[in-house]
C-alpha positions, 0 to 999 in steps of 0.5 A, spaced: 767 314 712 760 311 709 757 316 703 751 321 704 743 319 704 741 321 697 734 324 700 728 326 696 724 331 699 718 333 697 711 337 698 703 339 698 702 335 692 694 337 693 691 331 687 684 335 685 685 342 685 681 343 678 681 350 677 683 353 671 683 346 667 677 342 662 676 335 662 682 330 659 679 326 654 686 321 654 684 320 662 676 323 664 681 326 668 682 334 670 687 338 665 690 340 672 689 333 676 693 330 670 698 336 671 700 335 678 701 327 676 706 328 671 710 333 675 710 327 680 712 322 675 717 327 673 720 327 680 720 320 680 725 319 675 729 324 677 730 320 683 730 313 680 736 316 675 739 320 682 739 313 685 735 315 691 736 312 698 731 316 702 724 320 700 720 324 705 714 327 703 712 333 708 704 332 707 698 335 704 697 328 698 691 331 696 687 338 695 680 335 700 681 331 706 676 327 703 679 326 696 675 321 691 678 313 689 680 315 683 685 321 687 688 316 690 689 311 686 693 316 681 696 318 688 698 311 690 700 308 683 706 314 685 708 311 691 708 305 690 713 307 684 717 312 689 717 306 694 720 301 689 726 305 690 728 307 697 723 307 703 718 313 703 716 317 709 708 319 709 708 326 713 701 327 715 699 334 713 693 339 714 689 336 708 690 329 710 686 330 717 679 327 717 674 333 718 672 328 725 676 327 731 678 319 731 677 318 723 682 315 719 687 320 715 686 320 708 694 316 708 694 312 713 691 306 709 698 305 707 700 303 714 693 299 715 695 295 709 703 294 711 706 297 704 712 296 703 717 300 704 712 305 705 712 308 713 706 314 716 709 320 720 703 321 724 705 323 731 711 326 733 716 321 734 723 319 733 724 312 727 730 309 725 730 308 717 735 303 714 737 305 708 742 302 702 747 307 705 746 307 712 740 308 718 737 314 718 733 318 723 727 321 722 724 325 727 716 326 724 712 332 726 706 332 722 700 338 722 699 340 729 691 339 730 689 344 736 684 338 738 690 334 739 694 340 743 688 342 747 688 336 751 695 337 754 694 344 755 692 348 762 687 353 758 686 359 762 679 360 765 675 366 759 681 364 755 681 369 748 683 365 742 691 370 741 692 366 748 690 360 746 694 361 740 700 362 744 699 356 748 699 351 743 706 354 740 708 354 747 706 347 747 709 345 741 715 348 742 716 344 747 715 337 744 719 339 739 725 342 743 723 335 747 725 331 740 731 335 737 734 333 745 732 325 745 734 325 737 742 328 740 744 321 742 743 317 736 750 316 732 747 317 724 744 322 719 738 325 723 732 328 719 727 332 722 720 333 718 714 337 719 708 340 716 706 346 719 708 355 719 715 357 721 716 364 723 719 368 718 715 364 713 715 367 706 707 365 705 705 363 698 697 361 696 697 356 701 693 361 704 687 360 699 687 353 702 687 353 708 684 348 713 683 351 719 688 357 723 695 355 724 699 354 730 706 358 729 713 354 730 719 359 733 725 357 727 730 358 732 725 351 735 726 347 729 734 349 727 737 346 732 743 343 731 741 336 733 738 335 727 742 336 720 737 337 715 730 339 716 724 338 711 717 342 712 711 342 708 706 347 708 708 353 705 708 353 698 714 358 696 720 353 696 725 356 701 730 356 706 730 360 712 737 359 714 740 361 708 747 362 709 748 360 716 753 355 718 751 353 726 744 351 725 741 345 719 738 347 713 731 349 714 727 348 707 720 348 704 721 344 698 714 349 695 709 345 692 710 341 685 705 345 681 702 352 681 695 352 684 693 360 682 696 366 680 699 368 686 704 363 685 705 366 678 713 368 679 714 362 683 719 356 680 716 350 683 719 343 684 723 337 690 729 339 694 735 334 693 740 333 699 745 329 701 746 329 709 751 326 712 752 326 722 754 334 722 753 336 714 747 336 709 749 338 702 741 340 699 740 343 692 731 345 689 731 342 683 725 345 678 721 342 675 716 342 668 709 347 671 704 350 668 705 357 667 701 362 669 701 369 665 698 376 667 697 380 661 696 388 663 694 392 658 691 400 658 687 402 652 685 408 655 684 414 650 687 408 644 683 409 637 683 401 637 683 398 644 682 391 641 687 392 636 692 394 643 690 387 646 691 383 639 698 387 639 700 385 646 697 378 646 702 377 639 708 379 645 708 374 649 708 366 649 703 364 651 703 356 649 700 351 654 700 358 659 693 359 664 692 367 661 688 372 664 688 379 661 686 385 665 685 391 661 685 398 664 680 403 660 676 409 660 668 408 659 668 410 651 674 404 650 670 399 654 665 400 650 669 398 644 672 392 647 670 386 644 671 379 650 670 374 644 676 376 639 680 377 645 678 370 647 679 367 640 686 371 639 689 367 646 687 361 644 690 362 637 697 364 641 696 357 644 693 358 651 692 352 655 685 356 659 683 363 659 683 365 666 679 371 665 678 378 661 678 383 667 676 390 665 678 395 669 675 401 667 677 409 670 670 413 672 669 420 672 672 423 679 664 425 682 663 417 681 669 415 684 669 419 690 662 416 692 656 421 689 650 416 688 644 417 684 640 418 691 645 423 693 648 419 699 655 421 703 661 415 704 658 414 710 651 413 709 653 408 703 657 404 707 652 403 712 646 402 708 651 397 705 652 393 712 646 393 713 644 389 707 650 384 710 647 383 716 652 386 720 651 387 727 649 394 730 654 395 734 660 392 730 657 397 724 657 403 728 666 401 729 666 400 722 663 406 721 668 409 725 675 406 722 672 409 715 671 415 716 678 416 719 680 414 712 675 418 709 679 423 711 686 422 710 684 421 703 680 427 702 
């Protein structure tokens, strides 16, 4: 009986997301380009120590589809890293597609360049990996580009885009239910990678960048027991969505490797570990080092010292290499007595990596807060003179306006 494939699974990497981050002064890089790099060298040691056989990277290498040279110079440098210690599957995700049909995605040059050890998931298809413990099947099922799709599907004539959505997770059902078939007749390990949504999904921010609409693939169409493991990307919140079932392959997300906003504030981020072997995979999420986001609330309302309030709650908490930002829930009389810049000074003092923002939510009195303006105007006619300065078309203002007042009235 030959040992388990060690496989390394991992995802969304995004290189380039700069956002609440300052210049590097070690690299001339972004603090958080240079955070999403060390989480990647962090990875790769751990697989170098675990004796990696196998690593699958389920796509989206970069934040742009047209990332600058010096993402990916950084981004190869890992590669060819990670490809020193076992072959590496390169998955082509969402953020990899050129922005034109028939251009090179920002991966492929691993293939022009014949990089060894280094093999592109572009289409869906099924390859033999060999690795020191053994051949592996790979099933490669990257982002499902609606173009691509359309070409083989019979659109209806006056088609609504609900149908056409429909369609194409029909059609991609079908291709994947075609290569879980084909994948049944190889005696070996088989792995089934993809970067796309599954239905039952927990979502986490990749929604904030996101590249066009999603098609939506059926878990019972990828948890087929033709395959025994099953490493997707796309999702940024690490989860599997056949928890706890023994009939169907573990279906994972490996999440993204760093934090990109606060939505993700909770979320523990990291690589998935799995050993898979004809009939049985054994898997387990190894977090990893990240940035730490930190929301800090405090209600100052009807306090004698509302900034003394916020320094109390800053000293609580620590905040040490943590993105910070502070909502502060007032009445008018103590938002008039807060002061930005000492609340700014105490987070960096407390360690801050970056203050995020300082975020006053201040309480009105009823009469402002049901609508009263100075001009004497209703709800109504608030919202429709709003619109109207939005351009909103005439006949689209006047269902809006419809929807409003049902809520209008429900609250009253």
């Amino acid at each position: 009986m030959t040992d388990p494939i060690r496989v390394l699974h991992f995802a969304d990497v995004h290189i380039g997301m700069e956002n609440y981050g300052r210049t590097d002064p070690a690299t001339g890089l972004s603090s958080r380009v240079v955070d999403f790099l060390r989480r990647m060298d962090e990875m790769i040691d751990r697989a170098r120590e675990r004796e990696v056989d196998l690593a699958i990277f389920a796509g989206d290498a970069f934040k742009s589809r047209s990332p600058n040279p010096t993402f990916q110079r950084e981004f190869a440098w890992r590669i060819q890293d990670l490809a020193a210690l076992c072959p590496v599957v390169l998955l082509v995700g969402n953020h990899d597609l050129p922005n034109v049909d028939k251009r090179a995605s920002s991966i492929e040059i691993y293939e022009t360049l014949r990089v060894p050890n280094t093999i592109l998931g572009r289409d869906y298809a099924l390859m033999t990996v060999e690795t020191k413990r053994g051949p592996v099947l790979v099933g490669t099922a990257p982002y499902p580009v609606r173009n691509h799709l359309l070409r083989d599907v019979d659109l209806p004539h006056n088609r609504t885009i609900a149908q056409i959505d429909g369609l194409l997770g029909e059609h991609l059902d079908r291709r994947l239910q075609a290569m879980a078939e084909e994948a049944g007749t190889y005696d070996m390990p088989r792995i089934l990678t993809g970067h796309f949504s599954v239905s039952g999904a927990v979502l986490g921010s990749e929604r904030s960048v996101m590249l066009g609409r999603d098609v939506t693939v059926m878990l019972s169409t990828v948890a087929d027991p033709a395959w025994d493991y099953v490493a997707l990307g796309h999702i940024h919140k690490h989860q599997c969505l056949t928890l706890g079932r023994a009939d169907v392959p573990p279906v994972v997300y490996s999440g993204s490797l760093e934090r990109i906003d606060f939505g993700e504030e909770a979320d523990p981020k990291g690589f998935v570990w799995a050993e898979v072997e004809r009939g049985r995979a054994r898997w387990k999420f190894v977090e990893v080092g990240c940035r730490p986001f930190v929301t800090l609330r405090v209600d100052v309302r009807r306090a004698g010292d509302p900034n003394q309030v916020v320094l109390e709650t800053i000293a609580r908490h620590d905040l040490r290499d943590a993105v910070v930002r502070v909502i502060v829930t007032a009445d008018p009389e103590t938002d008039l007595l807060l002061q930005d810049r000492l609340i700014h000074s105490a987070l960096l003092d407390a360690g801050a990596n970056h203050v995020a923002a300082i975020q006053r939510d201040v309480e009105r009195p009823a009469r402002l807060r049901l609508g009263t303006s100075p001009e004497g105007l209703d709800p109504d006619q608030l919202l429709e003179r709003y619109l109207g300065s939005k351009e909103v078309p005439p006949d689209r203002i006047a269902v809006l306006l419809d929807h409003a007042r049902r809520i209008f009235t429900q609250e009253e």
